[in-house]
Wavefront OBJ file of the C-alpha trace (Angstrom):
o trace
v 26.788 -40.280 -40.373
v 26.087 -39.602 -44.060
v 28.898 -37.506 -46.347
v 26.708 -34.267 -46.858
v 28.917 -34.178 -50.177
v 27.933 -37.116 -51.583
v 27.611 -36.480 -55.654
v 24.686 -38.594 -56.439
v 22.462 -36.671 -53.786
v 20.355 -33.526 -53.709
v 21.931 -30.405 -52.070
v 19.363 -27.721 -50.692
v 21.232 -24.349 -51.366
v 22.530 -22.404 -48.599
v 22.329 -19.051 -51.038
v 20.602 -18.543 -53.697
v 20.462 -15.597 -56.863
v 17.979 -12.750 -56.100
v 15.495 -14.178 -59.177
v 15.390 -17.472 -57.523
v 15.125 -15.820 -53.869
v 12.067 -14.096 -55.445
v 10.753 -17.206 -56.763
v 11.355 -18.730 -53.208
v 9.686 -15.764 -51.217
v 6.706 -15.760 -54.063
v 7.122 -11.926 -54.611
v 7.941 -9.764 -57.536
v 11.747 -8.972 -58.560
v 10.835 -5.619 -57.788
v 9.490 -6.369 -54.210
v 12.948 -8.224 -53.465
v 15.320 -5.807 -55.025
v 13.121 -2.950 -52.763
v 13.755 -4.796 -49.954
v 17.858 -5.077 -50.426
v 18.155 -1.401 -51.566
v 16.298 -1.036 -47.990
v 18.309 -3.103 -45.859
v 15.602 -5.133 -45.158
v 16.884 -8.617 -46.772
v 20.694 -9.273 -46.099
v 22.918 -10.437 -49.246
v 25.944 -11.037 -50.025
v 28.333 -10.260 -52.713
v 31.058 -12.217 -54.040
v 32.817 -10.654 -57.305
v 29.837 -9.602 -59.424
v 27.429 -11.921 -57.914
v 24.908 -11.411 -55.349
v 23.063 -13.635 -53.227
v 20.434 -14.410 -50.545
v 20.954 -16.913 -47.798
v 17.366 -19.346 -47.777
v 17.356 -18.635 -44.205
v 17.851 -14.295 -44.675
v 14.729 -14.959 -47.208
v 12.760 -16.979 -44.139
v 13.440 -14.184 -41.457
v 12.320 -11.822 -43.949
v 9.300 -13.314 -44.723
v 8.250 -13.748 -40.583
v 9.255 -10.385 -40.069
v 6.980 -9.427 -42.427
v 4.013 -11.198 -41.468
v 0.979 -10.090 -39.920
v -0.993 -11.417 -37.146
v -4.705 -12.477 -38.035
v -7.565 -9.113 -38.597
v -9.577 -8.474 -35.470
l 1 2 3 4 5 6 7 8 9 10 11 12 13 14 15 16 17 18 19 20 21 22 23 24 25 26 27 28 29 30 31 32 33 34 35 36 37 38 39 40 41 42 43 44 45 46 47 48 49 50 51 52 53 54 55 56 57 58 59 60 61 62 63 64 65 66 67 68 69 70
């Protein structure tokens, strides 16, 4: 089995800043920061910095999505 810690290789984040969770989701800051202030989107806060786990932004998004119009 591969060291996931290898230095030379790629990590995919587990948690990223709210801009870059925006980014990620392809909404507005102000959609994202909405949806923390709601509840809606989990984060987490370490110190002064906040972030999103990939897969909290991934739930969000299916929870949020709509079936196709009748």
């Amino acid at each position: 089995m591969a060291n996931p810690f290898e230095p030379n290789r790629p990590q995919t984040p587990i948690a990223v800043s709210p801009d870059e969770a925006a980014r990620l989701a392809g909404v507005g800051r102000t959609t994202l920061y909405a949806a923390l202030a709601k509840g809606d989107l989990p984060s987490i806060k370490i110190g002064t910095r906040r972030l999103i786990r990939v897969d909290a932004i991934r739930e969000w998004l299916a929870r949020n999505e709509t079936g196709p119009k009748a």
